[in-house]
N, C-alpha and C positions, 0 to 999 in steps of 0.2 A: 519575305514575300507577303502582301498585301492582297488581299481580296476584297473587289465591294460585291456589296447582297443587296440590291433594291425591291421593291416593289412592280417596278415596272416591264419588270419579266418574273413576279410572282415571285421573288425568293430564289429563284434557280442559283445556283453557284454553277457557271459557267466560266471555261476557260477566257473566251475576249474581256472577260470583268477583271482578270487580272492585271493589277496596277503595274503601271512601269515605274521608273524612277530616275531620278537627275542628280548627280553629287554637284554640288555648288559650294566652295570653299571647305569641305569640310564635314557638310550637313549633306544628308539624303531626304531629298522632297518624292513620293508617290503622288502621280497622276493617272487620270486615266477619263475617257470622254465617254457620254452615253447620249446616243441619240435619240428622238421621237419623241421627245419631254412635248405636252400639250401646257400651253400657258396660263398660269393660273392653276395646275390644278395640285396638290398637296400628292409628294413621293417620299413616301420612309425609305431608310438604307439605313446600314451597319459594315465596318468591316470584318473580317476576318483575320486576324495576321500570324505568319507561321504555320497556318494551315489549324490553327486549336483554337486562337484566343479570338473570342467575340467583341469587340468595341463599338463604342460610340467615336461620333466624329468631333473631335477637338473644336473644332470651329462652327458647330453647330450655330445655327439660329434659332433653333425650335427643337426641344427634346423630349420624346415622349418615355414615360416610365412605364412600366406594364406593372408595378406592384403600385405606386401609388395615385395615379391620374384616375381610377375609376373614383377615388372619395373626392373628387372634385367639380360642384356642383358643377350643371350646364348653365344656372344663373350666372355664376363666377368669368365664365370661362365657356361661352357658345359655340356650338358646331364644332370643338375639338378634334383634331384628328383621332380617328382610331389606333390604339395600339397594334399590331397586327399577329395578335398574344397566339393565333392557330399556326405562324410561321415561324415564328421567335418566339425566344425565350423571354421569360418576363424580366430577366437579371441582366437583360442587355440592354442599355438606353439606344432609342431607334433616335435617328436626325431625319427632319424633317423639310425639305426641299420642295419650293414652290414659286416660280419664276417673280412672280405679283408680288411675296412679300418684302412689307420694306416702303408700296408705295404708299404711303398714308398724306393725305389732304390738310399740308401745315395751315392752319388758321391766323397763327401770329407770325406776323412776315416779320418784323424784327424786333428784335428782344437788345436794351440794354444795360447791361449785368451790375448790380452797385459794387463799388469800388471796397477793395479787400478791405483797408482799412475804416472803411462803412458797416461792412457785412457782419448781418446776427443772424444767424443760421438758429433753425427750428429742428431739432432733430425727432425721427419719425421712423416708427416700427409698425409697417403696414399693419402687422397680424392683431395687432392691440392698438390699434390710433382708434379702429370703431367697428362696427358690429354687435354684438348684444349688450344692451344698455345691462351695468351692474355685475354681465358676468363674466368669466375669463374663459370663452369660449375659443380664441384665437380665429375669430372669423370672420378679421378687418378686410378688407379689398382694395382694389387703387379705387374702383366706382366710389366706395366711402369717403375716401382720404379726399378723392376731386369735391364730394358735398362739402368738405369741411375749410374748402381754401377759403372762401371768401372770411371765415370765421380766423384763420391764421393771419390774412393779408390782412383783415382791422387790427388783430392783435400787433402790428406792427413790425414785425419781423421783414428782413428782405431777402433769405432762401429758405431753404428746406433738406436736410442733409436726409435722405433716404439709407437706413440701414439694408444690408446686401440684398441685392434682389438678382442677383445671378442663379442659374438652377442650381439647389443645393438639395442634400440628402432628404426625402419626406417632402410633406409638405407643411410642417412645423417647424419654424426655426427660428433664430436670428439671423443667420445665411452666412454665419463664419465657416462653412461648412460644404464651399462649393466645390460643383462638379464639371460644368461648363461656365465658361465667362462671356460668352457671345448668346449665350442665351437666355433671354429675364424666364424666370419663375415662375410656375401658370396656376400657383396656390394662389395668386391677388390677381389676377387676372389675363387679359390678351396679352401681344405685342404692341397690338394697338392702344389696346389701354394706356400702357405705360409711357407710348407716344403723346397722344392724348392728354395725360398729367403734366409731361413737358408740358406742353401745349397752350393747356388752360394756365399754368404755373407761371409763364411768361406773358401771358395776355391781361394777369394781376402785378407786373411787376416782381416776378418772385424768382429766382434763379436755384436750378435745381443743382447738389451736389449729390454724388454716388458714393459710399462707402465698398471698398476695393479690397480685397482680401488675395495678394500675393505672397502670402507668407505660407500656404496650406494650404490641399484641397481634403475632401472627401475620399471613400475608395471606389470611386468611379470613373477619375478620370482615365480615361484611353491610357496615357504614357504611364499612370501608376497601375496599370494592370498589363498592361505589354510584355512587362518580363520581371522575371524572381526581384524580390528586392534588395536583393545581393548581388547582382548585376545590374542594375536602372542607373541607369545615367539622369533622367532627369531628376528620381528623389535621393535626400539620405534617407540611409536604415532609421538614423537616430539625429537627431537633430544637433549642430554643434553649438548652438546657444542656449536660451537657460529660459525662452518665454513659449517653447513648442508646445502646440499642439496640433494633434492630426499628422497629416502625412507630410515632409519636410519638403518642401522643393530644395532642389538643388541649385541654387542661387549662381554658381560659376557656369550653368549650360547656355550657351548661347542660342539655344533653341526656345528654350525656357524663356527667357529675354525677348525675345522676337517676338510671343505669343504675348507677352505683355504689353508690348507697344501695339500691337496689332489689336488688342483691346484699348486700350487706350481711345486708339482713332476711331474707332468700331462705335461707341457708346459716344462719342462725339459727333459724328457726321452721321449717322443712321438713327440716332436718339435724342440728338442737338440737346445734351446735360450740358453743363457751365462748368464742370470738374468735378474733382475726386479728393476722395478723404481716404488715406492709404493706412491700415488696419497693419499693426505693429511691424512700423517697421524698423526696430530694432532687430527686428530677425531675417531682413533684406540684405545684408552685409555678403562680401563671399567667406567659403565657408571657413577660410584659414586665418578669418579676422579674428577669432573671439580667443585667439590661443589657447585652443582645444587640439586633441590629436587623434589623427584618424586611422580607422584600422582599414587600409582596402581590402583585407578576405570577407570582411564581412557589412563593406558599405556602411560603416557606426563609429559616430564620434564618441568619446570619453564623455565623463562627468560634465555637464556645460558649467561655467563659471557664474556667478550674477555679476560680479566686478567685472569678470573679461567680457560680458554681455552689455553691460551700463558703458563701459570706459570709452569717450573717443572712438569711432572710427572714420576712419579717410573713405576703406570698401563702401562704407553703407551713402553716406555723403556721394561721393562719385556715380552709385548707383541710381539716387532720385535727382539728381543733377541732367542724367543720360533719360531716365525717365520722362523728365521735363521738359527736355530738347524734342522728344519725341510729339507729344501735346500741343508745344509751342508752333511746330510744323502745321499744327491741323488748325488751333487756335489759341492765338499769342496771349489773349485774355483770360483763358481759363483756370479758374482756382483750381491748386495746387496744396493742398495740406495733409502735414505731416502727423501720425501718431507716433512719434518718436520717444518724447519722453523721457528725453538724453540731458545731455549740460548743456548751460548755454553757449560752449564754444563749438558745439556739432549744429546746434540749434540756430547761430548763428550765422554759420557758414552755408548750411539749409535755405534761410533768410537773405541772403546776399544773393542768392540766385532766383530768387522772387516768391520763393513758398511762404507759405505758414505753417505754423507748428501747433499743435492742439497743448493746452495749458491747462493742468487736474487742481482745481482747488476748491475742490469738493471737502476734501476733511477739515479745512479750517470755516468753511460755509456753511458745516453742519456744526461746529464749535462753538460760530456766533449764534445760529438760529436755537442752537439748544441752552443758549446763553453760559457759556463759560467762555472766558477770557482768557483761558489758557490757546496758544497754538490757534488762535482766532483770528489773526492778521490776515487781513481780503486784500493786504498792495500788489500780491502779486496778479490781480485783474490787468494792473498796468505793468505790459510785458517789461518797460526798465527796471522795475522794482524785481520781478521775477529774476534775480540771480543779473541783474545786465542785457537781458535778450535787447534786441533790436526794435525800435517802437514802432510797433504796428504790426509785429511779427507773429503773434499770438492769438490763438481763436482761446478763450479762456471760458472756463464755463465752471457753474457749483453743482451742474447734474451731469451725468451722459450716462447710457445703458450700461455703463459699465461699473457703477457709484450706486452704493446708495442713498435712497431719498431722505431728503433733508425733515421732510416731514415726521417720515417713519423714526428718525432718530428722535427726534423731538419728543414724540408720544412713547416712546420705549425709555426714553433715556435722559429729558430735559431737564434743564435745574428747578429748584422749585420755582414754582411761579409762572414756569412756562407748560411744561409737564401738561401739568391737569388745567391750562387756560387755553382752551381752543381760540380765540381771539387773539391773543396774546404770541400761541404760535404762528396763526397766520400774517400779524402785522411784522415781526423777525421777518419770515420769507422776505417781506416786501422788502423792509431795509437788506436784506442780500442782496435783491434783487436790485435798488439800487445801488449799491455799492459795486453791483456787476457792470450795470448799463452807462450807471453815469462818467465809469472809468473810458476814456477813450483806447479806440480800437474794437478788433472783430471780437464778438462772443457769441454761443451760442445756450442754448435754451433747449432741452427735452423736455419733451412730451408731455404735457402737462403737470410739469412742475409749477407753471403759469397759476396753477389755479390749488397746488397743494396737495397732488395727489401721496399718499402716505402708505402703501402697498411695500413690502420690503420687495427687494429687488435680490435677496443674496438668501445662500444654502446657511446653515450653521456651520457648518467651516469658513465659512468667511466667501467660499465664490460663489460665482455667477448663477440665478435661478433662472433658469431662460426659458422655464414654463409660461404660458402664457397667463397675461397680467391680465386682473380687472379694466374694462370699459367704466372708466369714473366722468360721462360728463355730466352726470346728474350732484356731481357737487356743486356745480355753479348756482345751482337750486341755491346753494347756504351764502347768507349775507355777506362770512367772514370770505370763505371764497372767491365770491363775485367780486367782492372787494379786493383781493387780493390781484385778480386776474386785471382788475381796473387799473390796478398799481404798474403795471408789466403796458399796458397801454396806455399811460400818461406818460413812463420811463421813454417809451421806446418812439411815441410821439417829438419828446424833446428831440431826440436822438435824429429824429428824421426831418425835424424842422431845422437844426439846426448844424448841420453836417461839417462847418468847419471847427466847432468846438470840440468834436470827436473825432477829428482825422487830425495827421501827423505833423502840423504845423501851427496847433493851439498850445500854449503857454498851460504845462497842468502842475500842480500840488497836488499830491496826491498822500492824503493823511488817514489811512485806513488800519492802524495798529492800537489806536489810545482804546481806554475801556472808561474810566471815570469821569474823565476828562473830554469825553466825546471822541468822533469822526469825522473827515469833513473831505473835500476835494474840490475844490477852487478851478476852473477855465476860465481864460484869455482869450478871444480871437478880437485883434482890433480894440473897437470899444466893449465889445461884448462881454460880460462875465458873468457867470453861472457858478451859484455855491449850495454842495450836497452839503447836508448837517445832517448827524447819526447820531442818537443817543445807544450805545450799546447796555447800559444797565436793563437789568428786567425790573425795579420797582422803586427806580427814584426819577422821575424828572430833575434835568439838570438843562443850563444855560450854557451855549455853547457860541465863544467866542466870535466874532464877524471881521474878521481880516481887513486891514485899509486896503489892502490889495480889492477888494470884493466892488467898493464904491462908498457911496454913501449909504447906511444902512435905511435909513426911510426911503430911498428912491427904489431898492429892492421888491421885485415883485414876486409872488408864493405861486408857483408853477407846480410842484405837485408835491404829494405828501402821503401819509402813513392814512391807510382806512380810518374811517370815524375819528380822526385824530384834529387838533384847533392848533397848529403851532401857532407861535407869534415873535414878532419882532417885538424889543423894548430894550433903551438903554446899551445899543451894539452888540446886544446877544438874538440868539433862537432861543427861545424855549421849544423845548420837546419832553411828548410824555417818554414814558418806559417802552423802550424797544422801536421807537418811531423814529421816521425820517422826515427832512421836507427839504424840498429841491425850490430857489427862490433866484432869478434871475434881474439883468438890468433890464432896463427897460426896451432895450433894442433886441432880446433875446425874448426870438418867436414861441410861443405858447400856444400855435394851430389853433388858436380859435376863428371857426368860421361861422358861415349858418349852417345853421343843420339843413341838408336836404329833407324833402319832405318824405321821400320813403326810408329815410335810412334807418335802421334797425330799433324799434323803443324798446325791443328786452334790454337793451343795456341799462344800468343804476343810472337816476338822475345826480349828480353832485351838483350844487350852488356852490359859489365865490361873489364874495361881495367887490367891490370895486379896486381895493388894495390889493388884491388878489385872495386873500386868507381865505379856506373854506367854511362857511356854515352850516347847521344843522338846515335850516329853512328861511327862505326867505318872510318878512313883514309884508303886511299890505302897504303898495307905493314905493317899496325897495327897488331900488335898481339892480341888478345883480347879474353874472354869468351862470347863464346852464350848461352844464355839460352831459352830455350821453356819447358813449367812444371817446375816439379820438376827434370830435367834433365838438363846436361849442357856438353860442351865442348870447347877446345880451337882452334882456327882456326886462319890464316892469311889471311889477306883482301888487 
């Protein structure tokens, strides 16, 4: 028995509010109709069920909290609904129904998305992108995050992967920790808001992805509070894999399934996202995949395995396949990518169906930037090299919220020479960073690792701190920084000028394992060719080989390079200093240099290039030389 409690008869619990019901295959759906709704205007409701338990509505679009929405400014979040804290309990999430919402005034009539194989996703934890400059207040907003696109879109990047922004417990989180999934989150702001960032995000070229959290909710959902959890059909007691946390959904329910798809379409057509980033799912599988064994008196699986949770499975594969099918129905283009985390024969088969797989090679990026040459190997940026994946199959990345900062290791832990040389550390990053970008295929970039941020990110046991981080963008203030960050927009410039040397049909070598010997990564498209040089030593300049394959080495031109760094051609080598890179192409391989607009940004660093391309400290009076500021440029006489 189901009961709805609205507002619109003050709360009464009356008999005609009793819901009916319909079995369809199997499943039982509760309905039931209420008349005399005025339009436009905001009605709270709750159920009832069994005649005891108080819920929320599963399908909500709007959910108000009665313990935490009052610490939520009216700045943030205006003319909020009231809680209606004098008729309900405050421990019951009220859904909020309003005929109008929904209709919001698209700006950008069409948006179109860069190709997977293109795609560098920015990744973005509203609560900490901005807010109080220097402290860890956690009180970013979507209005901040929209300040800050145009400063993302120079940086070059062409999406934005949003960590969860579905209502989750509080309103401090990461959002692995939800409660409804049709409802965004009213700690960073509106609904409209969040439209609105779509919005703006497509009107810069930028394609927005959602992080998706199917694996667990919080203890608020409706169906994990319905009944004992020795009887719930939708969760297990205990989860039968080995990466649980929170409350387990029960993966074989087909109800369960349905509410997934039905979000899926929901954040697509109502929020027009570009797709979704699917938060471990290693633990998507059904639940008799991981060969565990279950106890039905008390709804709980055995000890979970890591091997029977790593190994192969068909369940989990079959699962984001149907997943996929679902998406494809609403929109054939929309990214799809996997936290899986698996072999590359799951990973594979994942990929044959048109996904991507998220690629951790964070601990050998903080190996190189901390300068040890042990376990420092960056090949796997190019997903063939990763174990045989499928090329192009991988969003590959040296940070994500989940890793710690490359920086942070460095300054706790780097070899000598790097250690105690702030300079030194930052110009490593930059060869990471090329080493990330210049490998063809999708990669992605958190949150101001662009610029060095060195905040640990992890508890002393090794996990996650998910207290809210420092607002660092007053490091740009520092030369090495801003340099750094320049580095991340000349990479990701190439990348964007020249889109067939980094998609699936360019001829790559990719040599990112040597240490004394150098790095390097060679592209082909046509005539084109584009050659990374890497000196990974911290305190020898060394001459690194120039391949016939490459061209003639004086016709090579010096496209981008290591801060305050002079490589040079001589004799069919690069020299490079200690820890420096420099990216040097043929001549038909585009270097975006334009005019500068006259308003466009002077905070950026000036660099000079003299006509060979090499860069200078400053130009001579009567030089001819390239300016550049951003990812813009031009040539002037001095």
């Amino acid at each position: 028995m189901v009961q709805l409690v609205g507002s619109w008869n003050d709360f009464a619990i009356v008999p005609d509010q009793q819901m009916h019901y319909t079995d369809i295959d199997g499943i039982r759906y509760f309905w039931t109709s209420v008349d005399g709704l005025e339009a436009g205007k905001d009605y709270t409701y709750y159920y009832i069920v069994d005649g005891q338990t108080a819920v929320g509505d599963p399908y909500a679009r709007l959910v108000l909290d009665g313990n935490n929405d009052k610490y939520i400014s009216s700045a943030v979040y205006p003319d909020m609904p009231v809680f209606p804290s004098e008729k309900v309990s405050s421990s019951v999430p009220v859904a909020v129904y309003n005929s109008d919402a929904g209709k919001y005034d698209w700006q950008t009539a069409s948006f179109t998305r860069p190709s997977q194989e293109s795609l560098v996703l920015y990744e973005v934890l509203i609560r900490d992108f901005t807010g109080t400059e220097g402290k860890a207040n956690g009180n970013g907003t979507i209005s901040g995050l929209i300040d800050r696109l145009d400063y993302i879109k120079e940086l070059g990047v062409n999406g934005i992967e949003l960590m969860p922004i579905m209502e989750f417990d509080g309103n401090n989180s990461w959002g692995y920790n939800p409660n409804f999934y049709f409802a965004p989150d009213k700690a960073y702001g509106t609904p409209d808001d969040y439209r609105r960032l779509v919005d703006e995000c497509h009107a810069r070229g930028l394609a927005v992805v959602l992080d998706v959290v199917f694996n667990q909710t919080a203890g608020l959902h409706p169906w994990y509070l319905m009944y004992p959890m020795v009887l719930s059909k939708f969760y297990n007691g205990t989860s039968p894999h080995a990466y649980s946390v929170l409350n387990d959904w029960n993966q074989n329910n087909e109800l369960v399934q349905r509410q997934f798809k039905d979000v899926l379409r929901y954040w697509l057509t109502e929020y027009k996202v570009d797709g979704f980033r699917f938060d471990l799912v290693k633990g998507l599988g059904d639940n008799d995949s991981y060969g565990n064994t279950y106890n039905e008196a008390t709804n709980t699986w055995g000890t979970p395995s890591g091997p029977g949770t790593d190994a192969y499975n068909t369940s989990r594969i079959a699962r984001m396949v149907t997943l996929h099918a679902a998406v494809r129905d609403v929109d054939p283009t929309a990214y799809f990518i996997n936290e899986d985390l698996a072999g590359a024969e799951e990973e594979n088969a994942l990929a044959s169906d048109g996904d991507l797989n998220w690629a951790n090679i964070n601990n050998s990026a903080c190996q190189f930037a901390m300068g040890y040459e042990e376990n420092s190997s960056l090949s796997r940026f190019f997903s063939p090299s990763d174990g045989g994946r499928m090329r192009g199959s991988t969003v590959s990345y040296a940070e994500s919220h989940d890793e710690e900062r490359m920086a942070y290791k460095q300054m706790k832990y780097g070899a000598n020479g790097v250690k105690n040389n702030y300079a030194m550390r930052m110009r490593r990053l930059g060869s990471v960073a090329a080493q990330m970008l210049m490998t063809p295929g999708p990669h992605m970039i958190w949150q101001f690792q662009e610029f060095g941020a060195n905040q640990t990110t992890k508890n002393t046991d090794g996990s996650n701190n998910t207290n809210p981080k420092l607002v660092v963008w007053n490091n740009l203030n520092n030369a090495n920084n801003a340099g750094l960050c320049q580095t991340y927009r000349d990479l990701l410039a190439l990348r964007d000028a020249n889109p067939e040397l980094f998609g699936n049909e360019s001829s790559a070598t990719i040599l990112l394992n040597g240490w004394a010997e150098g790095r390097s990564i060679l592209l082909s498209y046509a005539d084109k060719k584009l050659l990374l040089a890497v000196n990974p030593l911290v305190d020898k300049s060394i001459d690194i080989f120039i391949p016939s394959e490459a061209g003639d080495a004086s016709s090579l031109r010096l496209l981008a390079a290591s801060h305050n760094t002079s490589p040079a051609i001589a004799n069919g080598s690069i020299a490079l200093e200690p820890g420096a890179f420099a990216v040097y192409g043929s001549e038909d391989v585009s270097s975006a240099i334009d005019e500068i607009p006259s308003d466009y940004d002077s905070a950026y660093p000036i660099i000079y290039y003299n006509l060979q391309g090499r860069q200078i400290a400053a130009p001579v009076p009567g030089q001819i030389v390239i300016r550049r500021q951003g990812t813009a440029a031009y040539k002037v006489i001095y």
